[in-house]
N, C-alpha and C positions, 0 to 999 in steps of 0.2 A: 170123050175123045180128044177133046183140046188141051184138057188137064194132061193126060197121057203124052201129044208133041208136045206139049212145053219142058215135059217132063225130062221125056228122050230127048230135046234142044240141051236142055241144061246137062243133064248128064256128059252129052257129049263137049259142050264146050268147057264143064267142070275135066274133063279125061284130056284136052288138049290142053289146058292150061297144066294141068299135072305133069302131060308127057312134058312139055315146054321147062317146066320148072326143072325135071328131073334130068332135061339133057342140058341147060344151065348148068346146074349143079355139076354132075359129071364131066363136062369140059373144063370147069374151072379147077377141079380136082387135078383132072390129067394134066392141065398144064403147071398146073403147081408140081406135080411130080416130076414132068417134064425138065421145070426149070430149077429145080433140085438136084435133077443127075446131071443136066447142063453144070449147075455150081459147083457139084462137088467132082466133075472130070476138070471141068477149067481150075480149082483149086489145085488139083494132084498135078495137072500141067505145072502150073506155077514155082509150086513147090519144088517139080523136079528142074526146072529151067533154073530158078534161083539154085538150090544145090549143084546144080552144075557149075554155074557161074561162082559160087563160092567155092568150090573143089578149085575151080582154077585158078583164082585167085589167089587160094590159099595154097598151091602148087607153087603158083609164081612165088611167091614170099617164102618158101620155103627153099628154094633152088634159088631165089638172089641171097639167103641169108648164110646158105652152105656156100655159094662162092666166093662169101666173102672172108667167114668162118677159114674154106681152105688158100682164098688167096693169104690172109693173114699165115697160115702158117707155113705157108710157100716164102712169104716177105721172110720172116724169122728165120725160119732155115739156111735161106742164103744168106741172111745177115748174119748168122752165127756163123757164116765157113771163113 
């Protein structure tokens, strides 16, 4: 009889420790997935904030270098009349 509760003690504290281990396990999982799609949304953020920032940048440099491109050929023009 005694043999038998020790038995079922053990079992059950063998089954809690299992359950324990196994929801351990599974939340470290999830939040590593978790923090995987956190990474790679904030990457794709990034990404598009920097190319924006570069589109404009590279806007501006392009529209100072054409104004200067047609002031130059504004100056010449009149210098040639």
């Amino acid at each position: 009889m005694i043999d038998r509760q020790t038995d079922r003690q053990t079992d059950r504290q063998t089954d809690r420790q299992t359950d324990r281990q196994t929801d351990r396990q599974t939340d470290r999982q999830t939040d590593r997935q978790t923090d995987r799609q956190i990474d790679r949304q904030t990457d794709r953020q990034t990404d598009r904030q920097t190319d924006r920032q570069t589109d404009r940048q590279t806007d501006r440099q392009t529209d100072r270098q054409t104004d200067r491109q047609t002031d130059r050929q504004t100056k010449t023009i009149y210098n040639d009349l």
